[in-house]
N, CA and C atoms as an extended XYZ file, in Angstrom:
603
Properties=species:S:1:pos:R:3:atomname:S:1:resname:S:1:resid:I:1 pbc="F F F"
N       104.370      109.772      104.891 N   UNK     1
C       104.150      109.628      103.460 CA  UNK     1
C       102.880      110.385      103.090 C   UNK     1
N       103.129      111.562      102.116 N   UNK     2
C       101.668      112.512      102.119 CA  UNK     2
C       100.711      111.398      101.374 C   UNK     2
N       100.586      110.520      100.780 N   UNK     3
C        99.744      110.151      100.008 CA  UNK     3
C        98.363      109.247      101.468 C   UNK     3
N        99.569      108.226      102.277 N   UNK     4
C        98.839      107.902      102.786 CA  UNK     4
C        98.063      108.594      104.045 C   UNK     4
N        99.367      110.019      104.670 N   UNK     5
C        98.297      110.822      105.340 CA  UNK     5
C        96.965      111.449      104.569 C   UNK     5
N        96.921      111.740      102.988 N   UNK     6
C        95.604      112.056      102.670 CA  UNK     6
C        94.567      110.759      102.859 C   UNK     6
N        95.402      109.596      102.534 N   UNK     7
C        94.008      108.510      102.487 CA  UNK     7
C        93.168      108.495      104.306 C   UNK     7
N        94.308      108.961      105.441 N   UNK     8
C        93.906      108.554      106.498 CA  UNK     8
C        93.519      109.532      107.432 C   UNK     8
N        93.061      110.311      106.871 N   UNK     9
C        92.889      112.016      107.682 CA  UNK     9
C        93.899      112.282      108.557 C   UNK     9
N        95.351      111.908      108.217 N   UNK    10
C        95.852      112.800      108.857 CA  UNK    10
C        96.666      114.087      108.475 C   UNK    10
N        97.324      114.535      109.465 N   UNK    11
C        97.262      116.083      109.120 CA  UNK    11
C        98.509      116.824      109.003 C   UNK    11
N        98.268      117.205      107.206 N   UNK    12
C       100.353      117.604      106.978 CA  UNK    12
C       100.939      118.345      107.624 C   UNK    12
N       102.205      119.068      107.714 N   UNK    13
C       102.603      119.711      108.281 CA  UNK    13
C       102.488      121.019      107.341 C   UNK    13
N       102.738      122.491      107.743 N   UNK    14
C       102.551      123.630      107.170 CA  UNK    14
C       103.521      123.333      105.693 C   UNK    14
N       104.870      122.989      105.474 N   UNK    15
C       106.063      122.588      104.998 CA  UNK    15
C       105.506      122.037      103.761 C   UNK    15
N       104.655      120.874      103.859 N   UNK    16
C       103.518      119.577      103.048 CA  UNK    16
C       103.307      120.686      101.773 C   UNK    16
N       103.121      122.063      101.793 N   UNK    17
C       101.680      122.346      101.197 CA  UNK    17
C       102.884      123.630      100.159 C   UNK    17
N       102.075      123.845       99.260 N   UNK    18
C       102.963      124.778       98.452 CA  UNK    18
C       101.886      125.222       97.362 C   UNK    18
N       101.484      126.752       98.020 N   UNK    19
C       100.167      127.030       97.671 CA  UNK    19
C       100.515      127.532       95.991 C   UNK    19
N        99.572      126.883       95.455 N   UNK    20
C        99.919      127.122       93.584 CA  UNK    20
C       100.026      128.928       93.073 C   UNK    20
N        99.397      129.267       93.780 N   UNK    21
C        99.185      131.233       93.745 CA  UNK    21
C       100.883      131.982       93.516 C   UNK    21
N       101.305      131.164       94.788 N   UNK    22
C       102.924      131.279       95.158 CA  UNK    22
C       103.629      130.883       93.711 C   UNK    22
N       103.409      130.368       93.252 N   UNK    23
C       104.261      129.855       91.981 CA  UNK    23
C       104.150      130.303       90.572 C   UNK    23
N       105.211      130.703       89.749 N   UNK    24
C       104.986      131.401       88.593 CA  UNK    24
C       104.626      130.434       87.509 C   UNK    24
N       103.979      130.734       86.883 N   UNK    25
C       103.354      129.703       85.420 CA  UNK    25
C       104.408      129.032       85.164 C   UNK    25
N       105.473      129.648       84.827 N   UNK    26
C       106.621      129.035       84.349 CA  UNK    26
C       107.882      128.511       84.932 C   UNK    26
N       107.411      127.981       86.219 N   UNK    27
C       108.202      127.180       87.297 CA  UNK    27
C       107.665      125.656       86.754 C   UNK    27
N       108.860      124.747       86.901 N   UNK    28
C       108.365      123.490       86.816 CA  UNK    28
C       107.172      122.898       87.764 C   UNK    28
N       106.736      121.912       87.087 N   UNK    29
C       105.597      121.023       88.191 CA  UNK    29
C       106.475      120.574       89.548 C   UNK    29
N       105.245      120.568       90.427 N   UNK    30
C       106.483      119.763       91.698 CA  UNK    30
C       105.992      118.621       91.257 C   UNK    30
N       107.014      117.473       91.823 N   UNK    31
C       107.155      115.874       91.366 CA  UNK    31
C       106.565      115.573       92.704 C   UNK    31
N       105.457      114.391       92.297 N   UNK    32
C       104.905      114.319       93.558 CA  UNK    32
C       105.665      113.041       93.861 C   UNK    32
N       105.844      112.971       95.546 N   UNK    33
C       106.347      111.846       96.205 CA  UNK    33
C       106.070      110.519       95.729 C   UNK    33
N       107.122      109.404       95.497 N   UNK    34
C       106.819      108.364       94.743 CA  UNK    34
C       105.988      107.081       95.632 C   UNK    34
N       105.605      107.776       96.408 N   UNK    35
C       104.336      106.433       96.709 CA  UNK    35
C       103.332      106.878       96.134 C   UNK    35
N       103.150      108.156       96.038 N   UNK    36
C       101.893      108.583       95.709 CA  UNK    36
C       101.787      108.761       93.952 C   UNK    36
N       103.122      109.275       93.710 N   UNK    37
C       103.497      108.525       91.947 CA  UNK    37
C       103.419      106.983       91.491 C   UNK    37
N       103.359      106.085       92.239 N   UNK    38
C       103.623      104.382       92.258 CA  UNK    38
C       101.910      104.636       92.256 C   UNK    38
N       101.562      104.805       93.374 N   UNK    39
C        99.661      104.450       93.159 CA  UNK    39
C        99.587      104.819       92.136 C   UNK    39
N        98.778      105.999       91.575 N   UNK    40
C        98.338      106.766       90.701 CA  UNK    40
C        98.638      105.608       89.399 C   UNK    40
N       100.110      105.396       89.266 N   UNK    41
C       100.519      104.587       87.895 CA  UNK    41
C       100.166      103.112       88.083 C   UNK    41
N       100.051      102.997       89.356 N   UNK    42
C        99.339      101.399       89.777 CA  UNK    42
C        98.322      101.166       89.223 C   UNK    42
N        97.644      102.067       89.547 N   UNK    43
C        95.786      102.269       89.515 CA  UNK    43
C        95.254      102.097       88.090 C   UNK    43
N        96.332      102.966       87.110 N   UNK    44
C        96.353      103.638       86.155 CA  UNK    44
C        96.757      102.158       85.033 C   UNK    44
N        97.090      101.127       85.807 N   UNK    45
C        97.556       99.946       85.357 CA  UNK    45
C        96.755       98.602       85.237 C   UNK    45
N        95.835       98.916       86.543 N   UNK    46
C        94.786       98.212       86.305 CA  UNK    46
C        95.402       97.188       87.646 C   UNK    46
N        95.686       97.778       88.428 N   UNK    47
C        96.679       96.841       89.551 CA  UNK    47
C        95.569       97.190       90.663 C   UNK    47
N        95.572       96.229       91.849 N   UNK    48
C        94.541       96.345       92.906 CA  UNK    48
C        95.304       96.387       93.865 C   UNK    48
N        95.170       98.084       94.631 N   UNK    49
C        96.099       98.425       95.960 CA  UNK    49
C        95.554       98.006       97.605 C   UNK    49
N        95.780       97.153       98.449 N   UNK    50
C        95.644       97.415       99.661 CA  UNK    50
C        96.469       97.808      100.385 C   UNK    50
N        96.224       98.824      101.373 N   UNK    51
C        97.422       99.665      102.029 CA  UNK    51
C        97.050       99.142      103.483 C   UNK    51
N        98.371       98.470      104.115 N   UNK    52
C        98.525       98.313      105.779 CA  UNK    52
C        99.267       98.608      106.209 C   UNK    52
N        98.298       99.143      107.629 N   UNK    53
C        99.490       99.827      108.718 CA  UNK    53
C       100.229       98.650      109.412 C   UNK    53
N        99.858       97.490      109.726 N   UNK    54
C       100.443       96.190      109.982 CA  UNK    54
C       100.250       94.819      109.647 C   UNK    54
N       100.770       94.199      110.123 N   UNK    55
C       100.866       92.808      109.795 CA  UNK    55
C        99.033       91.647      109.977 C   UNK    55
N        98.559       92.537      110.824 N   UNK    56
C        97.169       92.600      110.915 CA  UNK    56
C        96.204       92.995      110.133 C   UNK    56
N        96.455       93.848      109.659 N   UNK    57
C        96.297       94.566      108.164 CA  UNK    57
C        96.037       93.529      107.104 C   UNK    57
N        97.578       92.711      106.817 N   UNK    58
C        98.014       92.021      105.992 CA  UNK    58
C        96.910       91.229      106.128 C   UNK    58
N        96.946       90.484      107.003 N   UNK    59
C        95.966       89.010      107.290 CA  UNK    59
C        94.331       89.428      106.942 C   UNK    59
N        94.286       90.741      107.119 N   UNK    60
C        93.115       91.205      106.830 CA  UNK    60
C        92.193       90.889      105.425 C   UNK    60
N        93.324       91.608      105.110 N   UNK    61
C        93.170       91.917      103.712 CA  UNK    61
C        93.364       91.001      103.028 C   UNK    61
N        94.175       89.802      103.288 N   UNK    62
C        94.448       88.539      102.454 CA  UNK    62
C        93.145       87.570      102.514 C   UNK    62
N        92.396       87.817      103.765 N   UNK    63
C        91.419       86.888      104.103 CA  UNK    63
C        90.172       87.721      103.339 C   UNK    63
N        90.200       88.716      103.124 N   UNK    64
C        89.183       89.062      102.175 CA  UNK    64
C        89.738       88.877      100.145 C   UNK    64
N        90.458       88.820      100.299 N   UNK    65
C        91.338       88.650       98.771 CA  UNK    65
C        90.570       87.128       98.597 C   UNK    65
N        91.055       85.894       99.790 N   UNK    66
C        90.573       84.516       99.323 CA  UNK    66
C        88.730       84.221       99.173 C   UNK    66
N        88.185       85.543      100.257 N   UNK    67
C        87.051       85.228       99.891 CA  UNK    67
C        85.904       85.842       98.570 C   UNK    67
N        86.615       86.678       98.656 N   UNK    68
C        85.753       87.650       97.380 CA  UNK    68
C        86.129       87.010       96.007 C   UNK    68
N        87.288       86.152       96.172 N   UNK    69
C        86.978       84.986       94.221 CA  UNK    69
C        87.160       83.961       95.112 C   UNK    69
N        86.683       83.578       95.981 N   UNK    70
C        86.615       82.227       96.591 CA  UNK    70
C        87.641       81.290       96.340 C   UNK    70
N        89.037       81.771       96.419 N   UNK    71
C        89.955       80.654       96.907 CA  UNK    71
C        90.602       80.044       97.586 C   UNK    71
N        89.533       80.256       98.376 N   UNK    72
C        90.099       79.257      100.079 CA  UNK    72
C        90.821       78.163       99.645 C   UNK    72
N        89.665       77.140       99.066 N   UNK    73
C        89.978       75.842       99.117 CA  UNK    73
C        91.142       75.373       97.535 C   UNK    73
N        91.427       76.656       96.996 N   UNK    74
C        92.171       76.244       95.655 CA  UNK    74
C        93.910       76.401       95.649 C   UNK    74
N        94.453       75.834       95.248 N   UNK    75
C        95.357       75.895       94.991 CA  UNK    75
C        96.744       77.073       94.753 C   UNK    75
N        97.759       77.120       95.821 N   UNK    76
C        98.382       78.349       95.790 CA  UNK    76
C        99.778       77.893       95.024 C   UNK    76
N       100.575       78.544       94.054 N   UNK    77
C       101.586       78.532       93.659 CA  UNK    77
C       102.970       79.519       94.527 C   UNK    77
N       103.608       79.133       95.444 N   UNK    78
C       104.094       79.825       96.463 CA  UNK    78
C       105.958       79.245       96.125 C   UNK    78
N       106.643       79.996       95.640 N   UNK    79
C       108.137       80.006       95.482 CA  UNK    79
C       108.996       80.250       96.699 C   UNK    79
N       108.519       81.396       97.403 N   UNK    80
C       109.301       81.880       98.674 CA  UNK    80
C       109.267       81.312       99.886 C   UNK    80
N       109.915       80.738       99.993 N   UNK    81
C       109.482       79.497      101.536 CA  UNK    81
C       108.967       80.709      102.468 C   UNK    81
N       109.567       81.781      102.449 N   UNK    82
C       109.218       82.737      103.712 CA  UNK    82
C       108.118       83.116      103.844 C   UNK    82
N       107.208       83.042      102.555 N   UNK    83
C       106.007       83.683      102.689 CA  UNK    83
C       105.059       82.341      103.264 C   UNK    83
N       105.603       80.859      103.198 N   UNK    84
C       104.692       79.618      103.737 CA  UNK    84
C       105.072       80.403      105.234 C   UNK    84
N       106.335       80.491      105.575 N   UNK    85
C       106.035       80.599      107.000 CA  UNK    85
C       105.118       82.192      107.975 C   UNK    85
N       105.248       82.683      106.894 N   UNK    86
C       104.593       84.573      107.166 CA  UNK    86
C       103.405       84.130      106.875 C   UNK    86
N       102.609       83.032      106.595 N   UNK    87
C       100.939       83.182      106.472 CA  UNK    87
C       100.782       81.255      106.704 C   UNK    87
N       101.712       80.810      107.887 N   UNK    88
C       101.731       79.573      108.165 CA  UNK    88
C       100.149       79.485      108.591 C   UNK    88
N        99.551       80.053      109.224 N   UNK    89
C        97.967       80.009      109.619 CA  UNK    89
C        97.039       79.955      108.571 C   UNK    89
N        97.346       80.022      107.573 N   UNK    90
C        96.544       79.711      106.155 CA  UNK    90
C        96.336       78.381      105.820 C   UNK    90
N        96.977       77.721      106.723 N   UNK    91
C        97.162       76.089      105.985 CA  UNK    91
C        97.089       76.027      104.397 C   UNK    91
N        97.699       76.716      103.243 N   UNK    92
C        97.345       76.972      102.299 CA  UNK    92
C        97.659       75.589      101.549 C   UNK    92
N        96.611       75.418      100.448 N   UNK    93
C        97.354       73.979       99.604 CA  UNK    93
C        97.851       74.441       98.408 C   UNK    93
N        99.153       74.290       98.474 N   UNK    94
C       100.012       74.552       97.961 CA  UNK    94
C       100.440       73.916       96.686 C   UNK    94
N       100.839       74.273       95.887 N   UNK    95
C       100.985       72.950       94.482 CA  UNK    95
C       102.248       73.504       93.896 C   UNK    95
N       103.124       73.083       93.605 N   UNK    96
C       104.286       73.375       92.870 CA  UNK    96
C       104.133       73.308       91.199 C   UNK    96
N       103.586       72.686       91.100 N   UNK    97
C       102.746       72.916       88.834 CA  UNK    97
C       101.715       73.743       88.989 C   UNK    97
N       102.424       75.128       88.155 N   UNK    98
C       101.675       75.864       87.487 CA  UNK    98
C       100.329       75.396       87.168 C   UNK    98
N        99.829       74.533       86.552 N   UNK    99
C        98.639       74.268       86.071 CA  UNK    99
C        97.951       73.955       87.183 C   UNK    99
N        98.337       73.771       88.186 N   UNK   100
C        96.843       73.192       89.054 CA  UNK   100
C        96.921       74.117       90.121 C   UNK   100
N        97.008       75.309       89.928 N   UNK   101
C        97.673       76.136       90.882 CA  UNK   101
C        96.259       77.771       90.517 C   UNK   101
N        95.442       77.795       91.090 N   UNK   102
C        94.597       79.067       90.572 CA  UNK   102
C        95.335       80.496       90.763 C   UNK   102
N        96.254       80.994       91.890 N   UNK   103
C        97.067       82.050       92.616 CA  UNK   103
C        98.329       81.752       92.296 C   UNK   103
N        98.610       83.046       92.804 N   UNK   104
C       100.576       82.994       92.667 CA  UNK   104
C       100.538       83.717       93.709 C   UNK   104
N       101.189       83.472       94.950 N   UNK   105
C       101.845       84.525       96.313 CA  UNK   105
C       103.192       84.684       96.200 C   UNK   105
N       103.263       85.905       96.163 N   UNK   106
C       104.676       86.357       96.083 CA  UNK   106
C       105.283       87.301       96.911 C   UNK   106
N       106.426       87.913       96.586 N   UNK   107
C       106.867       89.610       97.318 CA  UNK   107
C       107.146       89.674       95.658 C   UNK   107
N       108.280       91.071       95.720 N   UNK   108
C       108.567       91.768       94.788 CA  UNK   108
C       110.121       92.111       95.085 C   UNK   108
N       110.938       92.342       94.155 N   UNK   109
C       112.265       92.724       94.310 CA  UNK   109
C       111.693       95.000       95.032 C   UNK   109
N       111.097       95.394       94.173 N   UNK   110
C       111.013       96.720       94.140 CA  UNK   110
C       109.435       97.061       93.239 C   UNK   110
N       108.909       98.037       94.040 N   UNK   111
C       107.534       99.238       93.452 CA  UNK   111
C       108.292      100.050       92.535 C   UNK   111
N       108.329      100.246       91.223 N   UNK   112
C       108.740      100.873       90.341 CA  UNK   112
C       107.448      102.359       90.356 C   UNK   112
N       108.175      103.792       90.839 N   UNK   113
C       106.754      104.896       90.522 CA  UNK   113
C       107.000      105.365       89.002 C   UNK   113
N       107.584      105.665       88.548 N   UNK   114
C       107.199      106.158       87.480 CA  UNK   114
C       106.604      105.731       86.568 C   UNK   114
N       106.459      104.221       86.793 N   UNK   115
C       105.454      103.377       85.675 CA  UNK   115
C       104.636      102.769       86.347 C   UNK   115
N       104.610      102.787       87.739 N   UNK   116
C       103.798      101.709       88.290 CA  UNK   116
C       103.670      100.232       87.861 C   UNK   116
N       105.282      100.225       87.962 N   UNK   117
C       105.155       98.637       87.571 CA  UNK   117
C       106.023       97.760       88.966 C   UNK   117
N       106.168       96.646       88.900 N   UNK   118
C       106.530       95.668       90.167 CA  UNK   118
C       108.174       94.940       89.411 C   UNK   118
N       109.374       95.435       90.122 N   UNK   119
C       110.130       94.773       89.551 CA  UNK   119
C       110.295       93.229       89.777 C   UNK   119
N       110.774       92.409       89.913 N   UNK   120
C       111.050       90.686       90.007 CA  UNK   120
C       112.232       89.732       89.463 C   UNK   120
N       112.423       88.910       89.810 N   UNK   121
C       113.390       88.347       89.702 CA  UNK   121
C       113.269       86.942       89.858 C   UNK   121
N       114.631       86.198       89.556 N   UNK   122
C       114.375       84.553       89.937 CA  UNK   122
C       114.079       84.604       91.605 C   UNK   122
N       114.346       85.293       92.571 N   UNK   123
C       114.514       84.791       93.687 CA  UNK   123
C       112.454       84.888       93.928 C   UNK   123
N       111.986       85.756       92.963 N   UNK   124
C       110.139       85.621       92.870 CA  UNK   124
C       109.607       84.515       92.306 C   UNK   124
N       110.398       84.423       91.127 N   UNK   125
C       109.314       83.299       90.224 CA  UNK   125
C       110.178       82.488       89.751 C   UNK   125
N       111.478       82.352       90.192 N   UNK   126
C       112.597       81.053       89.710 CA  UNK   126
C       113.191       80.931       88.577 C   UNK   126
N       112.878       80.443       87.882 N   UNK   127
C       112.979       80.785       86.151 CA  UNK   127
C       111.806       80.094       85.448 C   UNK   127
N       110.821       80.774       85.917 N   UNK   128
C       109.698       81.092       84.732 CA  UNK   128
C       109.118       82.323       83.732 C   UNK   128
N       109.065       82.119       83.218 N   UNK   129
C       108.191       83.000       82.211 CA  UNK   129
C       107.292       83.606       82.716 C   UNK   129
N       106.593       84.581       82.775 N   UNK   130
C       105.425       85.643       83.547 CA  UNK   130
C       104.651       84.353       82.647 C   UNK   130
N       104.458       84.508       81.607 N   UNK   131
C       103.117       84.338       80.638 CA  UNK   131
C       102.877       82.307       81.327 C   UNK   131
N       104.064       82.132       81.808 N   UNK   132
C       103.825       80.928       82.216 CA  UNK   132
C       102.893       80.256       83.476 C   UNK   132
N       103.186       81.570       84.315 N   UNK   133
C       102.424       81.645       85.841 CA  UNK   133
C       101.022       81.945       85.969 C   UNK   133
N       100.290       81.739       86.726 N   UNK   134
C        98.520       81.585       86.804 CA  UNK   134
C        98.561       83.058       86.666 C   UNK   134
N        96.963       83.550       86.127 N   UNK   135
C        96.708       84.354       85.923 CA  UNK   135
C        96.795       85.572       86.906 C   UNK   135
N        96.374       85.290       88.175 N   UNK   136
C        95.780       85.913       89.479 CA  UNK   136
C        97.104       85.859       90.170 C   UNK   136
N        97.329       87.211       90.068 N   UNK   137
C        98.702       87.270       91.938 CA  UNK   137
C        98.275       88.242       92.645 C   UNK   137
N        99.076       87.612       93.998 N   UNK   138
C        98.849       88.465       94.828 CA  UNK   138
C       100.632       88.578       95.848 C   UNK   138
N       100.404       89.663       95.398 N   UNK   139
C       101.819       90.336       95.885 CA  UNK   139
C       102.279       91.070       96.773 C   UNK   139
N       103.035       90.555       98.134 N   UNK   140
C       103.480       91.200       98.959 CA  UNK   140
C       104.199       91.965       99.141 C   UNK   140
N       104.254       93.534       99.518 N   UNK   141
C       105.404       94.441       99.930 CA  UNK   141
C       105.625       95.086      100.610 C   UNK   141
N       106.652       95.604      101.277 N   UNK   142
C       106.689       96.907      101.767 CA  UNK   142
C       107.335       98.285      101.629 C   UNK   142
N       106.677       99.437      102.047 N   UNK   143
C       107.063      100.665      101.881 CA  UNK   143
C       108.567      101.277      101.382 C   UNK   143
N       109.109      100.288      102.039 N   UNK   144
C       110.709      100.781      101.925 CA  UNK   144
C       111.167      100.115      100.665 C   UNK   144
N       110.639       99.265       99.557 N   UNK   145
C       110.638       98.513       98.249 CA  UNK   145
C       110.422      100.432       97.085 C   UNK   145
N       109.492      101.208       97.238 N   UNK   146
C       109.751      102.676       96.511 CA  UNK   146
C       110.962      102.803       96.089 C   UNK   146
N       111.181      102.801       94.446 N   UNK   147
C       112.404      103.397       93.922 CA  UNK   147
C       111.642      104.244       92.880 C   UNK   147
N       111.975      105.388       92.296 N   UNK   148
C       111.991      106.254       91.233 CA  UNK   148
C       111.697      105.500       89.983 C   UNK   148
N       112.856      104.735       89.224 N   UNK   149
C       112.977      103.981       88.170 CA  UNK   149
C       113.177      102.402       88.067 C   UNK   149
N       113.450      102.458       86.896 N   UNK   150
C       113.759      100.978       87.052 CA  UNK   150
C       115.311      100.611       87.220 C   UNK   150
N       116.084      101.757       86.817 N   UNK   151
C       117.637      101.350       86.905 CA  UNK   151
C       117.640      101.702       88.599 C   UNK   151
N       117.466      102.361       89.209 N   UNK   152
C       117.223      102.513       90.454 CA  UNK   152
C       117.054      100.819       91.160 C   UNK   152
N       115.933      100.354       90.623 N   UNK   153
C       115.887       99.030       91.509 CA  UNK   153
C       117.118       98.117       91.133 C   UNK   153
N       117.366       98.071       89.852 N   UNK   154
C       118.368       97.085       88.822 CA  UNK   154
C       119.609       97.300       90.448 C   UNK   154
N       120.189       98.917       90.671 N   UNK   155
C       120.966       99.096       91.213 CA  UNK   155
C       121.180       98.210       92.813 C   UNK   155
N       119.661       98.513       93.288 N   UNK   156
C       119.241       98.145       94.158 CA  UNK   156
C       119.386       96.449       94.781 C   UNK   156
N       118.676       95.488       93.309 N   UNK   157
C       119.051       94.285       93.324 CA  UNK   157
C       120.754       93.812       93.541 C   UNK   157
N       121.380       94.484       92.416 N   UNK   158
C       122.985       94.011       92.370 CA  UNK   158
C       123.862       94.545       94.058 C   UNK   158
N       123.384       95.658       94.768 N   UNK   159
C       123.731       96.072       95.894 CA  UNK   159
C       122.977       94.899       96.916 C   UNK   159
N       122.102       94.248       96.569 N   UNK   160
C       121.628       93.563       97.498 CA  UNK   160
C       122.233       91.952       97.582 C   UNK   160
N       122.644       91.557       96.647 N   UNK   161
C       122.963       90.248       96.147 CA  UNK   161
C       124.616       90.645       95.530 C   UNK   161
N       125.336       90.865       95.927 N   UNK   162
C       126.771       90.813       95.536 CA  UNK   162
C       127.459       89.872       95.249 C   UNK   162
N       126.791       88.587       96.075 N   UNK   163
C       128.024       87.506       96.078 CA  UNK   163
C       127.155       86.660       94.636 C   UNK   163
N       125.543       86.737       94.283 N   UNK   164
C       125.029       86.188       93.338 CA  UNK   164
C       123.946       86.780       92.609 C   UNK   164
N       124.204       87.739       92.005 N   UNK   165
C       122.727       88.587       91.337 CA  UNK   165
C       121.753       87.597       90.800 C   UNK   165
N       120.936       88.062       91.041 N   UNK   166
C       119.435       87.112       90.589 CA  UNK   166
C       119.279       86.841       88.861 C   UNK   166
N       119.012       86.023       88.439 N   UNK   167
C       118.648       86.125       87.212 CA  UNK   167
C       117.267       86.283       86.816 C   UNK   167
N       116.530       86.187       85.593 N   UNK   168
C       115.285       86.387       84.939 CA  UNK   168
C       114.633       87.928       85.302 C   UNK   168
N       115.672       88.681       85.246 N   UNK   169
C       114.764       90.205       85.952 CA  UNK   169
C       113.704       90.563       84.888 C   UNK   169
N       112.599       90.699       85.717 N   UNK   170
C       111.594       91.126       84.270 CA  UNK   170
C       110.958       92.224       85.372 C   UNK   170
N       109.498       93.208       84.514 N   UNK   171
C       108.725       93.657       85.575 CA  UNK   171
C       107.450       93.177       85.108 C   UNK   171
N       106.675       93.800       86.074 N   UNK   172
C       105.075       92.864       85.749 CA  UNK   172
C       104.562       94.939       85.930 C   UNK   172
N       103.595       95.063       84.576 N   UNK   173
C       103.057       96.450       84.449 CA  UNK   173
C       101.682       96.136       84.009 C   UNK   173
N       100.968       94.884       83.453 N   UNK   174
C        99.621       95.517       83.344 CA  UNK   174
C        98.950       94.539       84.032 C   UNK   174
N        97.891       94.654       84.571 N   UNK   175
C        96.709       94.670       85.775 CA  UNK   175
C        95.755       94.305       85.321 C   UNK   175
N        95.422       94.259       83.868 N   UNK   176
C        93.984       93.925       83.367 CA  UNK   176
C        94.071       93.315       81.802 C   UNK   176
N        92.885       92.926       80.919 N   UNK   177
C        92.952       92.181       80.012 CA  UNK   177
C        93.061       93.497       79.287 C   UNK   177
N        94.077       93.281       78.215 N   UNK   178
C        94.371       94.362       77.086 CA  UNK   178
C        93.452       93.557       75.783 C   UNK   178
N        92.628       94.480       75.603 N   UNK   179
C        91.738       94.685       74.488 CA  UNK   179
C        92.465       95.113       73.596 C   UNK   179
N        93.045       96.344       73.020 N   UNK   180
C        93.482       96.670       72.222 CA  UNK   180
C        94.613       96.587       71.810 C   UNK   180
N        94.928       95.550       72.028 N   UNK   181
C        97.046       95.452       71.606 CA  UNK   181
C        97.117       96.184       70.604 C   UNK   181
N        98.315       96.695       71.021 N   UNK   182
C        99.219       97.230       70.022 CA  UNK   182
C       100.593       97.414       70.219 C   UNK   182
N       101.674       97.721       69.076 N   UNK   183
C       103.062       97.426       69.692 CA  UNK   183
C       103.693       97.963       70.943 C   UNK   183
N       102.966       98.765       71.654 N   UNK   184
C       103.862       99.221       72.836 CA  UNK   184
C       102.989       97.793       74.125 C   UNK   184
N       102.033       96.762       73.628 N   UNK   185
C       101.669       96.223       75.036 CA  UNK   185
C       102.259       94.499       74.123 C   UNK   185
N       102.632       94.143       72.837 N   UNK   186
C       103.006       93.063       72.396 CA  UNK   186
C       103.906       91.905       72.925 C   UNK   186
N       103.692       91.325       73.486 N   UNK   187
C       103.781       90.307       73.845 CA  UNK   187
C       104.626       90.264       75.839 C   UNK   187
N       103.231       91.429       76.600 N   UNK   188
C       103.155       91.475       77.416 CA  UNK   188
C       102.047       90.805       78.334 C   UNK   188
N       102.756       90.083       79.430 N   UNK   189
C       101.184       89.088       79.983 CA  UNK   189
C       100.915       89.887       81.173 C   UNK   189
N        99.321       90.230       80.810 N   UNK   190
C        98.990       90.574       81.856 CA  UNK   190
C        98.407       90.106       83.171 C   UNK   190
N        98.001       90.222       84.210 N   UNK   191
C        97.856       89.720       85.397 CA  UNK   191
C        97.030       90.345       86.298 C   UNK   191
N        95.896       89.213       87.052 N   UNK   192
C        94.860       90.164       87.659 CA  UNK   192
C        95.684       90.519       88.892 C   UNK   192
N        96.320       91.283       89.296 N   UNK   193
C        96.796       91.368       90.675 CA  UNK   193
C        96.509       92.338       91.743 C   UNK   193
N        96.530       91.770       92.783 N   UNK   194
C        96.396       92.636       94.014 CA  UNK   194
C        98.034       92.405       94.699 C   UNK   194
N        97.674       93.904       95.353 N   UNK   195
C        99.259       94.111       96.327 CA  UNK   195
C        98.880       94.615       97.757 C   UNK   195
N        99.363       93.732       98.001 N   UNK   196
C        98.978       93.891       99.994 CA  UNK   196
C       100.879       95.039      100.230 C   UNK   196
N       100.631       96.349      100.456 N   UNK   197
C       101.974       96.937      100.560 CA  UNK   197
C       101.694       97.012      101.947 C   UNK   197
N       102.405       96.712      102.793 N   UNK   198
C       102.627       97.183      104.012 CA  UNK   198
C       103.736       98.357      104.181 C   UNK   198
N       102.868       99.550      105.495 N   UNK   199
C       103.545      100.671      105.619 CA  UNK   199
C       105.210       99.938      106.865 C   UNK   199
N       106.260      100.350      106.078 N   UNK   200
C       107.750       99.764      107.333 CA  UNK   200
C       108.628      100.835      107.857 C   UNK   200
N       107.937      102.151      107.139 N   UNK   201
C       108.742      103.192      107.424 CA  UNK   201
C       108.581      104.568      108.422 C   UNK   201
């Protein structure tokens, strides 16, 4: 994935590179690879990226997530039984009401790049309302979750779930407190979130 060989010094292949000199003014842009389109629009969203090479990684990075707003000891809102057992060493206290709940741990149906947004579904948040769920998530994924669009994932979900498509599909796109509403952000909730993506590919 070129984005994360630039973050990690490693080193493209001759193929990678497509020197701009070579190209006439009036050739289209190249489309850059959609992990590296997904960051950029992540970033650009106000979304907080950690990138792991493993599952070690993960734990890493989660154990600095609880300490830097100090929520060891607070309350996790956790839907996916799989993720109690993928971070069973957390002893996390767990609360099923929204309100007494400071976090939300989740996964994601799909990384949307062209908007950098996170697709979701009931099998994430059940049937709640975004605007209903704690402010702060933190969201698990991995590499192989990259689709282009959003009908791309839509496709993705119904190919995945045949015998019962998920309901409440929404996406989650902004990352920070919107100051300036206006009709293109109206009656969108935003969310402080971090994304632990793990590399699977």
């Amino acid at each position: 994935m070129s984005l994360f060989r630039k973050i990690f010094g490693l080193k493209d292949t001759p193929e990678d590179h497509i020197q701009s000199e070579e190209r006439g003014k009036y050739m289209p842009e190249i489309k850059l690879p959609i992990d590296e389109q997904f960051t950029i629009n992540f970033k650009a969203n106000g979304g907080k990226f950690l990138y792991c090479e493993n599952i070690h990684d993960v734990n890493t990075n989660l154990n600095n997530i609880l300490k830097e707003n100090n929520w060891e000891d607070d309350n996790v809102l956790i839907f996916d039984e799989r993720l109690n057992q993928m971070f069973k060493d957390y002893k996390f206290k767990t609360s099923k009401k929204v309100s007494e709940s400071t976090y939300f741990l989740s996964t994601c149906e799909y990384l949307i790049s062209d908007d950098g947004s996170l697709l979701i579904s009931s099998n994430q948040i059940a049937e709640k309302k975004l605007k209903e769920l704690p402010a702060n998530f933190i969201i698990y994924a991995t590499t192989s979750q990259f689709v282009q669009n959003i009908g791309e994932g839509l496709r993705g979900i119904k190919g995945k779930n045949k015998d019962k498509i998920p309901t409440n599909i929404t996406t989650i796109k902004h990352f920070k407190a919107i100051e300036d509403k206006d009709f293109l952000t109206y009656g969108s909730s935003s969310k402080n979130l971090y994304l632990l993506l793990l590399e699977d590919l």
